[in-house]
C-alpha positions in Angstrom: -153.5 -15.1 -97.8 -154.4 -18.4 -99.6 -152.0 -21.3 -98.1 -151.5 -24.4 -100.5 -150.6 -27.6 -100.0 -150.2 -30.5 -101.8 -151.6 -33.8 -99.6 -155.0 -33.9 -97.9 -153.7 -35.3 -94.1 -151.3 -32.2 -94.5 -154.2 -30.2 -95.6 -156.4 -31.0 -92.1 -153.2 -30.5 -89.9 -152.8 -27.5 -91.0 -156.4 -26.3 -90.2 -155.8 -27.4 -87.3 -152.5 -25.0 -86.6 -154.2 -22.6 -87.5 -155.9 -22.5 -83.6 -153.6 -24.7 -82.0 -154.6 -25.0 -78.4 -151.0 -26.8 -76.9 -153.1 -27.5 -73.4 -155.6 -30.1 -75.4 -153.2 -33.2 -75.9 -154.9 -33.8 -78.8 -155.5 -30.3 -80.3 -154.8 -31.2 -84.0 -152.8 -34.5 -84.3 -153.6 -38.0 -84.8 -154.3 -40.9 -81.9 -151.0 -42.5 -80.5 -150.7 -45.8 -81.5 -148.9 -48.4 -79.4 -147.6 -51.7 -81.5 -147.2 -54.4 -79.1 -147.7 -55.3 -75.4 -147.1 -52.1 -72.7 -147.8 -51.6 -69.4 -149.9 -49.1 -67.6 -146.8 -47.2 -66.3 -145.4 -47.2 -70.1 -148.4 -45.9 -71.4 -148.6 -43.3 -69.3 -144.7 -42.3 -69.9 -145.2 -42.1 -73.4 -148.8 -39.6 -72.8 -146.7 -37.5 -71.0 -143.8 -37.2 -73.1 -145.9 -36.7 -75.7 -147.9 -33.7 -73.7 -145.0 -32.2 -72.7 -143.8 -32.2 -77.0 -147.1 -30.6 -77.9 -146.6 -28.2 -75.1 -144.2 -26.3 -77.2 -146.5 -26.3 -80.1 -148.2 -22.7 -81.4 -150.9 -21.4 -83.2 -150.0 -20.6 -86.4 -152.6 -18.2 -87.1 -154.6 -17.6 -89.9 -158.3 -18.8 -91.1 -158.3 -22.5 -91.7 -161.1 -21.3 -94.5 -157.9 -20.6 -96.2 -156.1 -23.7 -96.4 -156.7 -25.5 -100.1 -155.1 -28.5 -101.0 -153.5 -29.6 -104.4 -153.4 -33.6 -104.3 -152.9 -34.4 -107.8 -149.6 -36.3 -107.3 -148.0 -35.0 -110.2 -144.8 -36.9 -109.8 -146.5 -39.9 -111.2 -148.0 -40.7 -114.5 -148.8 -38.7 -118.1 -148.8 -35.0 -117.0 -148.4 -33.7 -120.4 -152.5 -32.7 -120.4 -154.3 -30.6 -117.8 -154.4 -31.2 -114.3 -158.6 -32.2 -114.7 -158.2 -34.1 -117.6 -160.0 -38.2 -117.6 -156.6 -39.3 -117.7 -155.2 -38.1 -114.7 -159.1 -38.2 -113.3 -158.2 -42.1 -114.0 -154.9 -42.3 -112.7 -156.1 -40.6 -109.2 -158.8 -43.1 -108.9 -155.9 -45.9 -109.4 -153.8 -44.9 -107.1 -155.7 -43.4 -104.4 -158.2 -47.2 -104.5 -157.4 -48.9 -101.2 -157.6 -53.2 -100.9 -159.5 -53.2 -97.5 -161.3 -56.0 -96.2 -164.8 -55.4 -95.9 -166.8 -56.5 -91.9 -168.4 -60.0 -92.8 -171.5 -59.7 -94.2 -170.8 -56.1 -95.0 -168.9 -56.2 -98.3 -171.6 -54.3 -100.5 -171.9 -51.0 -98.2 -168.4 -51.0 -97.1 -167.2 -50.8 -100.7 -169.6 -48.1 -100.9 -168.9 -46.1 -98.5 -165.3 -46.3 -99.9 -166.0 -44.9 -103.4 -168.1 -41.9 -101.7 -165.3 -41.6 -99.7 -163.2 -41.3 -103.2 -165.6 -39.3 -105.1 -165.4 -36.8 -101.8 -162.0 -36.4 -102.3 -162.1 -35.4 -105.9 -165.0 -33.1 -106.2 -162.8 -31.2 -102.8 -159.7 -31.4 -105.0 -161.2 -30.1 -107.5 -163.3 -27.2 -105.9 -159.8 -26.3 -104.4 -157.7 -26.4 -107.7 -160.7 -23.9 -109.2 -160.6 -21.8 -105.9 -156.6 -21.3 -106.5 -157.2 -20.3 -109.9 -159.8 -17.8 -109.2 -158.0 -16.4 -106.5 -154.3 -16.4 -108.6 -156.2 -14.8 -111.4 -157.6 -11.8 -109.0 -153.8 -11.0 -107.7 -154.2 -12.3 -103.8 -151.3 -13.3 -101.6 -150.4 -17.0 -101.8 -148.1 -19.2 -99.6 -146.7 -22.2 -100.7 -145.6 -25.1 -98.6 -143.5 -27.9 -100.9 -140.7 -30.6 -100.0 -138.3 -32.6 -101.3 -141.0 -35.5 -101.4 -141.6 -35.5 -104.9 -145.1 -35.3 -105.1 -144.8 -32.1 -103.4 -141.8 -31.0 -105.6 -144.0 -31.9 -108.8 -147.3 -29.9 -107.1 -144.8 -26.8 -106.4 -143.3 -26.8 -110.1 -146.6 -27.1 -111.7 -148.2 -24.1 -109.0 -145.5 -21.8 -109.6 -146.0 -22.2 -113.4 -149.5 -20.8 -113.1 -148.7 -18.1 -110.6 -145.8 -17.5 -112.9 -148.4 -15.4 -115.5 -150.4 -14.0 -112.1 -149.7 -10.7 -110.3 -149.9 -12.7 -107.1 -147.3 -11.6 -104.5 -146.1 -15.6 -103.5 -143.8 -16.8 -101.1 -142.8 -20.2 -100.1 -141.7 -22.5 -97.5 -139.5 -25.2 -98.2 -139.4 -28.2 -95.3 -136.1 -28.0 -94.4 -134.4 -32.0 -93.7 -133.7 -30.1 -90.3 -135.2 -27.9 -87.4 -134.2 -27.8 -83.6 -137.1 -27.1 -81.7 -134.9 -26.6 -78.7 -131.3 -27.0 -77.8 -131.0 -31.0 -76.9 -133.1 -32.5 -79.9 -133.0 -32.5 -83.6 -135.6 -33.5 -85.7 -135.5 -35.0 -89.5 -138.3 -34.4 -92.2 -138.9 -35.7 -95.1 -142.7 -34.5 -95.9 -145.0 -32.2 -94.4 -147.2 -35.4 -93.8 -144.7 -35.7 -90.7 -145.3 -32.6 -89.0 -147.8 -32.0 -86.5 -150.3 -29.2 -86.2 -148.5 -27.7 -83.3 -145.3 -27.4 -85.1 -145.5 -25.6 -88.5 -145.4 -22.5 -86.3 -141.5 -23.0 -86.6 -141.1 -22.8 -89.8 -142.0 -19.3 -90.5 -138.4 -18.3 -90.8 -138.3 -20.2 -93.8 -140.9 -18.4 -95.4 -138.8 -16.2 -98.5 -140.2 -14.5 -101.6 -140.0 -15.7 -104.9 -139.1 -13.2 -107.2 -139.6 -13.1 -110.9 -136.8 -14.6 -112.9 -136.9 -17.6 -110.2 -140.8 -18.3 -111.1 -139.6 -17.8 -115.2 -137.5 -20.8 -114.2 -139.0 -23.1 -112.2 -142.1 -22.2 -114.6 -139.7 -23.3 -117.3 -138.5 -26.6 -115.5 -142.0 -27.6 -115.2 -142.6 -27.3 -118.8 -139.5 -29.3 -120.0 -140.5 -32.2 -117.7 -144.1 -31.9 -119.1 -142.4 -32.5 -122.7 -140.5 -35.4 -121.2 -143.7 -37.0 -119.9 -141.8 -39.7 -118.5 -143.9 -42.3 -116.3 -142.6 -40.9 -113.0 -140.4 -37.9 -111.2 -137.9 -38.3 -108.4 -136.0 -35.6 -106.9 -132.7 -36.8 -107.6 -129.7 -34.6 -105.1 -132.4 -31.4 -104.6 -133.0 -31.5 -108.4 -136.7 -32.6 -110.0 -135.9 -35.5 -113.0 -138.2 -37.5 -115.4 -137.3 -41.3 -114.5 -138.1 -44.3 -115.6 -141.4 -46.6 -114.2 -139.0 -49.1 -112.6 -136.7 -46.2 -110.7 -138.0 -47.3 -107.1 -137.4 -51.0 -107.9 -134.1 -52.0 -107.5 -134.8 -50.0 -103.7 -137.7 -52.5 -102.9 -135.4 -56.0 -104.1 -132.3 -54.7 -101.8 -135.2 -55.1 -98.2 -136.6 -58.0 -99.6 -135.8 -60.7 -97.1 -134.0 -63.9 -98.0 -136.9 -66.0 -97.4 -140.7 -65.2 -97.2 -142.5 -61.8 -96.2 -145.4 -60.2 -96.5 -146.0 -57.6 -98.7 -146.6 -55.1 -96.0 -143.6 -55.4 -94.6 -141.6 -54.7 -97.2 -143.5 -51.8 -98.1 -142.8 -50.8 -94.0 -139.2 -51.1 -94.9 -138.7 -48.7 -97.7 -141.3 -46.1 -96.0 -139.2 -46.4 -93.4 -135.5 -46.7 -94.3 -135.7 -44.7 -97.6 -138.3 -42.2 -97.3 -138.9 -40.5 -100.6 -142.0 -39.3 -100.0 -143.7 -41.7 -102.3 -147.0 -43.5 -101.6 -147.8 -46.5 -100.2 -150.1 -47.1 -103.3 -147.6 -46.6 -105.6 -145.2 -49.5 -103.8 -147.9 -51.6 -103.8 -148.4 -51.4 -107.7 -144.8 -51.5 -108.3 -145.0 -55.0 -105.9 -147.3 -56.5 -108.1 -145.6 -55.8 -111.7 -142.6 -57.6 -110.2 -145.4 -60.6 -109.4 -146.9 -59.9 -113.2 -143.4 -60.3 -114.2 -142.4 -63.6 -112.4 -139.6 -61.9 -110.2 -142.1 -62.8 -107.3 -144.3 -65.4 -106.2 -147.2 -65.2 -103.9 -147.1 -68.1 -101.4 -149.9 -67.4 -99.5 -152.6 -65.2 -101.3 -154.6 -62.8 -99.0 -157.6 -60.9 -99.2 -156.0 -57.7 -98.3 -153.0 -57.4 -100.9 -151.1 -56.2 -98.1 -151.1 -59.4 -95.7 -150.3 -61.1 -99.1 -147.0 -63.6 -98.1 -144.4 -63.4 -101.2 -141.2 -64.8 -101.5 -138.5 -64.3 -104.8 -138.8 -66.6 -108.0 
């Protein structure tokens, strides 16, 4: 069975589930971070609550060979051509560039090892897009795991309207906003991004079938919004809608602080408060058209955009 995704970070932690090992504290999920001052004694609290979480994690079985990822982030920009075409190629390179300060001394190879780092990521992509559409065309078994998040939402509609001409038997598991993992907590989703490698196991009972008509549709959808070709998609009460460029921007102006801020942490806030599953990147961009656009004013420029201090015009 060939499991998609649609985001790379979801892509590794789900290699991961594949063998979870819950006795390894760090079998399959990121480094803790601390922000601030803590003690010893705190420090070790919070490794232990956090060993005693991943001890209910489970293996979700499976080969991680068969993991492919779909990271085309379809819910932004022109997607009335093909998924490989220069434009999107373009677009991708755009969004996924990152503003990081280079070491002293070390600008030349850092920004180097940056664009491998890029070019890595696309020639994967792509191998992974062709290894879908090999394997859809030869009638395998293919599991899809979407969101809400509407770059998810966007990579389902567009997957399901190339399986929709396959004989591929496909099911799909939608992140639900919601799962007890026992009877005292409840935990909230919004992407895949935020589940760890331990814990995809529990989702299994939302695996279902999609049958026929429902692919006609949603294979359908897809190709109405691709008429639209709006700039941008936003998933709008459970439903996928073309929106306009600007649709995020009256969210960003109602967290900007009265006074000065950086641009970081306003970008904090709306990852934070809103969670819609849209990138960091994209923020950023929409940040600076508002600075283009005299709505804001950078008081204190920065080398890395994101310690950039801005205020309102």
């Amino acid at each position: 069975m060939l499991e998609i995704v649609f985001n790379n970070s979801v892509k590794g932690a789900m290699k991961s589930a594949m063998h979870y090992d819950s006795t390894n504290i760090l079998g399959g999920v990121s480094a803790i971070g601390i922000i601030g001052d803590a003690s010893k004694k705190e420090v070790k609290s919070l490794l232990r609550r956090e060993a005693e979480k991943r001890k209910m994690g489970k293996a979700l079985g499976g080969s991680s060979q068969d993991v492919i990822s779909l990271p085309f982030q379809l819910d932004i920009g022109d997607i009335s051509g093909d998924i490989l075409d220069d434009k999107r190629k373009k677009l991708l390179n755009l969004i996924n560039t990152r503003t990081i300060p280079a070491p002293p001394g070390m600008e030349e190879p850092f920004q180097e090892s940056l664009k491998q780092g890029l070019e890595a990521e696309s020639r994967d992509a792509i191998n992974d897009y062709k290894r879908f559409l090999d394997y859809a065309q030869k009638g395998g078994n293919i599991r899809i795991w979407w969101s809400d998040a509407p770059y998810s939402a966007c990579g389902y509609y567009s997957t399901i309207s190339i399986l929709e001409r396959c004989n591929c038997k496909i099911t799909a598991v939608k992140l639900p906003k919601y799962l007890s993992l026992d009877k005292k907590n409840v935990t909230t989703f919004s992407s895949w991004g935020e589940v760890e490698a331990g814990f995809f196991y529990y989702f299994l009972p939302y695996e279902k079938e999609i049958p026929k008509w429902k692919l006609k549709e949603i294979s359908n959808e897809w190709q109405q919004l691709k008429k639209e070709n709006a700039p941008l998609r936003a998933v709008i009460n459970g439903t996928l809608n073309s929106v306009s460029e600007d649709f995020y921007d009256a969210f960003l102006k109602a967290l900007m602080p009265a006074g000065e801020f950086t641009m970081a942490h306003l970008i904090n806030e709306i990852l934070t408060k809103k969670k819609f599953g849209v990138s960091d990147r994209w923020y950023q961009m929409r940040i600076n058209n508002m600075i283009e656009r005299e709505e804001l004013c950078i008081v204190k420029d920065a080398p890395n955009e994101f310690s950039k201090i801005l205020k309102r015009v």
